[in-house]
Structures are given as structure tokens and as C-alpha cells.
N, C-alpha and C positions, 0 to 999 in steps of 0.2 A: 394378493399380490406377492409377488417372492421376490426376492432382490436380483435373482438373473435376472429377471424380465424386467425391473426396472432399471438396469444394469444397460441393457440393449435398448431402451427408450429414450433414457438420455443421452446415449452416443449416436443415435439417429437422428435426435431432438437435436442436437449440438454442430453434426457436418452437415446435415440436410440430405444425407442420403444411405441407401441402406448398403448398396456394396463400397463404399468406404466405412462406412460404421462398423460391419462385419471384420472389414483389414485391421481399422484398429483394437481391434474385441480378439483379432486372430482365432474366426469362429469363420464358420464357411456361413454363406448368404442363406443358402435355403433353412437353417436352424435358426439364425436371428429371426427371419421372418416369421415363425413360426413362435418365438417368444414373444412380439407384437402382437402378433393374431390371438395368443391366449390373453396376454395383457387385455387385449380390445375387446377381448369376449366377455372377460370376468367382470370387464367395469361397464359394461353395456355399452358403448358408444365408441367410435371410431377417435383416435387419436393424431393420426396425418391424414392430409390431403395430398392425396398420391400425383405426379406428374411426371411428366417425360423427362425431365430435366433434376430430377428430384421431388422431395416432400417439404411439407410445410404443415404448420401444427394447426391443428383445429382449437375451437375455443376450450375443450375439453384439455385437451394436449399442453397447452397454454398453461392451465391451471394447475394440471399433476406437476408442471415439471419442477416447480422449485421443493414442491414437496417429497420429489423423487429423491433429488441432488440433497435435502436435506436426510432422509435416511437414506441414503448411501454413504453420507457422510458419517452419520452416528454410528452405521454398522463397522467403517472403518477404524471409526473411535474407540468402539469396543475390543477388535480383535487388537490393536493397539496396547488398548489396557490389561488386554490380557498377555500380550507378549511383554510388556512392561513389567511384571511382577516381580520377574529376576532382577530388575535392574533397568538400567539406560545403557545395556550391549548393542538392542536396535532401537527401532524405532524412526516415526516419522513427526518431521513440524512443520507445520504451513503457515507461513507469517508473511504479514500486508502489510505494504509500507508503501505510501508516495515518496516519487522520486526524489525528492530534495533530503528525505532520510535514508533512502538504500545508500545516496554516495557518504553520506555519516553515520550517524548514529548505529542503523543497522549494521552496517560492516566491520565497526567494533562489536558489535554484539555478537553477530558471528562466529568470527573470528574466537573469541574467546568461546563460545559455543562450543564449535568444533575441535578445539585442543581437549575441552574435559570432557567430549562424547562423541567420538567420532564415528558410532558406532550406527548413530542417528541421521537419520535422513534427512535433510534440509531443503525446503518448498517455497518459494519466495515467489510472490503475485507484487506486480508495483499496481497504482492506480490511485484515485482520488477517495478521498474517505469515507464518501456515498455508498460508490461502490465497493470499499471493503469491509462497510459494517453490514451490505447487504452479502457479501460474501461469506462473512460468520453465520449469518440467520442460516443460510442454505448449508452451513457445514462445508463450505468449501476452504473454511480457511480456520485453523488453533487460534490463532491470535491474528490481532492488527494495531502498528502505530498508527496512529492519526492525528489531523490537525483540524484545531477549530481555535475560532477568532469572536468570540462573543454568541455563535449559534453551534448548540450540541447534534452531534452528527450521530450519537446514538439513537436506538429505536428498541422496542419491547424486543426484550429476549436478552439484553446488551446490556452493555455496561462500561463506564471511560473511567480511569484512574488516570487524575492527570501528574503524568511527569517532570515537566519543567516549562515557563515559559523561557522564550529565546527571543532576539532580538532580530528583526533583517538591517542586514550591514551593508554597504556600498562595497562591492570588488572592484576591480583593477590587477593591468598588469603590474607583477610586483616588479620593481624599479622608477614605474613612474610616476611624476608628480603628481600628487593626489595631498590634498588637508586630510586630517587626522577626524574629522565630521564633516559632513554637510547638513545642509538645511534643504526640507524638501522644496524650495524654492530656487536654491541654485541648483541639485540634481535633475533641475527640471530641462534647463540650457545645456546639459553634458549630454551628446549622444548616448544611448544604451541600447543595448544586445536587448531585446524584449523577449521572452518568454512564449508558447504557443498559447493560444487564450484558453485549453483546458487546464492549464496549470492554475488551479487557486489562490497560488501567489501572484500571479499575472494580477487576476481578479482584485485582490488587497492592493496594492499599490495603484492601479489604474483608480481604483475608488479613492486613493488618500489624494491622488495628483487632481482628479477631479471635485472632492471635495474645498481646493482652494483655488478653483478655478486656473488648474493651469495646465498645461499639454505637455507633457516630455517629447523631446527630440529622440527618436528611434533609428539607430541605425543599422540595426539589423535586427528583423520580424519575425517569428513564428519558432521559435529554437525548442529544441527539449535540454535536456538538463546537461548530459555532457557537453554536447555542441554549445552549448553557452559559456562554460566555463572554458572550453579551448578557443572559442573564438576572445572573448574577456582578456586571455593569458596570449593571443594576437593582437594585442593593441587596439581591438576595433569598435569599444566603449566599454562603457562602465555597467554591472549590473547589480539589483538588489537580491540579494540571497538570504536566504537564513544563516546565523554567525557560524555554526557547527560545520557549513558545507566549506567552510575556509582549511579543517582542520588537515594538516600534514601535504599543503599543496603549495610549492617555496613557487610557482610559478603565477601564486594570487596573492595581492594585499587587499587588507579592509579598512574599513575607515568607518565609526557610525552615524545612526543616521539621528537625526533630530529635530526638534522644533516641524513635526510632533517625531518623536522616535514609535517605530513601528513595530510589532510582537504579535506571534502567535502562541498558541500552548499547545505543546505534544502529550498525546495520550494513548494508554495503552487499551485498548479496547479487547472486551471481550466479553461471550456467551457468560449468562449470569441462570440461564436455566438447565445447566449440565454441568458436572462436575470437567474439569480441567485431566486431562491426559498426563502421567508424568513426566512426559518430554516437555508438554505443557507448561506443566507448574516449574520445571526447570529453566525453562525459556523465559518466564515471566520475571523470575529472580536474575537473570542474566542481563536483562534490561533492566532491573534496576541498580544491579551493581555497578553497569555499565556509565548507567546516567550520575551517579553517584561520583566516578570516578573523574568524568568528563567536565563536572559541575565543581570538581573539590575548589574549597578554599586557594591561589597559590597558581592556577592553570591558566593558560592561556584563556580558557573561556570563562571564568567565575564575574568576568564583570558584564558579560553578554550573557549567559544564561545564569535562571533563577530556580534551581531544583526546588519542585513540590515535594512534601511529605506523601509517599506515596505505597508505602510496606504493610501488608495486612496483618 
């Protein structure tokens, strides 16, 4: 197998068809097809199931492709490492973070990223932690934040250093009456901006309100992460977030939560059966200087989050 041909398998594999997979390859159609047809040859068995409308993977097809996507990923790793040698002039990072850390945590990390290496390419996947520790196995991603709440979301290949646990806080618009806690029993009578139920957090809270037998009032259904916060900073309820997503928005106040107060723990995950890229292992120090900084003694968050020892 050569990596052209698996190069044109997974972008077939991926739109479901071969003259857009060709546009995005910027390779004319009759040469991709022609990298499939060897592809199909060499491993004995047909790969798509051809049709008017497009293809579709056969069980075969099915099977190669994560292993495709994982060495094409490693091949990338490689020339990476090898343009790295000079330094961090280029270079590329792919980091996975669910959205309740892209609007935190990662955008400090970033940011400070890109002043000491701007040189470096930056790849940012949002998604749920499932999907971003399967997105490491496949090499489609350097690194991933992730969150777990008592069940580890790693898998053979991986690896979680945990960075801090955090508290989820009650928001509001800032100016209006709100107590300085609640109890999840009076949170339960405040209308709240709810969450789309792929959000994880959705998931935590729905289980603490129903562990005490009680139902929250929802007044507004199915939100993703910014929509929640501009609706939240419109007056149109209260929502539970993690404390970090408060930071530097004069248009939310918090308030915590208690009796039971709720937490998750952030982690930094990553591949434990390949050495780390220099852009990599630069990223990796960058979130922890980050978290470091966010958690000091003195800051607005030190009594909402709780930094792990987490430096190898």
C-alpha cells in the first residue's frame, strides 16, 4: 500500500464520492480512480460499493479506513519531526477540546501559543471526549483536552494526565439578582437556558436533578455553547457551566452551586504509543503553564478550581 493510495481512499471514504474527492486532492478523476483500482487490487477485495449517487464502503472498506487515517496521520507526524529539527519556525498542532473549554481554557492556551510560535500551524477539532480520544488512536489529532466525571474516557494507545478539577457554577446576567449559591433544589424552580443533550454537561446535571427527584424548569431547549451564554447575558434564565467559562465576560455573574456542589476533571490526553511532536511537547507545557496560571493562589478562580500535579 503507498500512502497516495491511501491518501485517495480516505477522501473518497470521507465525501462519498470520487469527483469531489478528486476536487479536494486537486488531482483529475481518472488518476484517483486509478489509485483505488490499485489499492483494490493489491489487497484482494473491492473497497466501495459503486452507485449512481455515489459510493459507500464495503465491510472491507469499513475496516482499512481507521487504519488508513492512522498512518497517514503518523506519516504526517514524521515529516513534522522532521521539519522540527530547526526549531518551532513551522510546524503543525491539532488539539481537541469540547466546547465548554475552546470558549476557556484553550483560548488562553492559544493565544499564548501563538505569540511564542507563530510560525506553527494551529488545528482545533471541538467534540465530545469519546470522540477525541478516538480521534488520537486514528492520528487525527497531537493532543486532546478532555472531561471525565468518575468514568475514564481513555482507551489502549492513550493516556489522561489530569489537570485540574473545576466546579459547575450557576450564571446569570450580570446585574441581576441572583444569591452568591444555590442549592440544587432551589436551581431547580429558576427557569434555565438548557444545553443540547450531546453536551456532557447537559448529561451531569440532568442526572444530579434527577438523582433528587426533581425536574428543572427549562426555558429555553437545545442551545450550544455560545447561544447559551448570549441568551443567559439576555435575561432569559440561569445556566450551569463550568467556573472557567465565566472568565473575562463582564456580561455573566456566578454564583456556586451546592448541597451537592458539582465538578468535573480536565484532562490532558494523549497517544502514549509514539513519541510527542515538538510542536507537541510544546503544546503540552503550554497547557500546563496555562492551567498553572488560571488556578494560582490570589485569582479570581482558585476557589473554583483545584490544579492537579500534572508535569512529567
Amino acid at each position: 500500500m503507498k500512502l497516495e493510495q491511501l491518501r485517495s481512499f480516505e477522501a473518497v471514504a470521507r465525501v462519498g464520492h470520487f469527483t469531489r474527492a478528486a476536487a479536494q486532492l486537486y488531482v483529475a478523476q481518472p488518476s484517483l480512480s486509478r489509485q483505488i483500482a490499485a489499492l483494490e487490487a493489491d489487497l484482494g477485495t473491492a473497497l466501495f460499493h459503486r452507485g449512481p449517487s455515489g459510493v459507500t464502503l464495503t465491510s472491507a472498506g469499513e475496516l482499512l479506513l481507521p487504519i488508513a487515517r492512522r498512518m497517514l496521520g503518523d506519516a504526517q507526524t514524521a515529516r513534522e519531526q522532521m521539519d522540527e529539527l530547526a526549531g518551532l519556525r513551522r510546524g503543525r498542532i491539532r488539539l481537541g477540546a469540547p466546547p465548554t473549554l475552546c470558549v476557556s481554557l484553550v483560548a488562553d492556551v492559544l493565544a499564548a501559543f501563538r505569540s511564542a510560535h507563530p510560525g506553527v500551524e494551529l488545528h482545533i477539532i471541538e467534540g465530545g471526549s469519546r470522540f477525541l480520544v478516538d480521534a488520537l488512536i486514528e492520528s487525527a489529532l497531537d493532543l486532546a483536552l478532555v472531561v471525565s466525571r468518575g468514568v475514564d474516557p481513555a482507551a489502549s494507545g492513550t493516556e489522561l494526565i489530569p489537570l485540574l478539577t473545576e466546579e459547575l457554577v450557576v450564571i446569570s446576567a450580570a446585574g441581576s439578582e441572583s444569591p452568591a449559591e444555590f442549592t440544587l433544589d432551589e436551581l431547580a424552580h429558576i427557569p434555565q437556558v438548557a444545553f443540547n443533550r450531546s453536551y456532557d454537561l447537559r448529561v451531569a446535571t440532568e442526572a444530579a436533578f434527577s438523582a433528587r427527584g426533581l425536574q428543572p424548569v427549562i426555558a429555553v431547549e437545545g442551545a450550544e455553547m455560545d447561544a447559551v451564554l448570549r441568551f443567559v447575558e439576555r435575561g432569559l434564565g440561569v445556566a450551569v457551566v463550568p467556573a472557567m467559562v465565566v472568565i473575562d465576560r463582564p456580561g455573566l455573574q456566578s454564583a456556586r452551586l451546592v448541597n451537592p456542589a458539582l465538578t468535573r476533571t480536565v484532562n490532558l490526553a494523549r497517544r502514549n504509543d509514539v513519541g510527542p511532536t515538538a510542536a507537541a511537547a510544546a503544546m503540552q507545557q503550554f497547557v500546563f503553564d496555562t492551567v498553572d496560571r488560571l488556578a494560582a493562589p490570589g485569582t479570581a478562580l482558585a476557589r473554583l478550581v483545584t490544579p492537579t500535579p500534572h508535569h512529567d
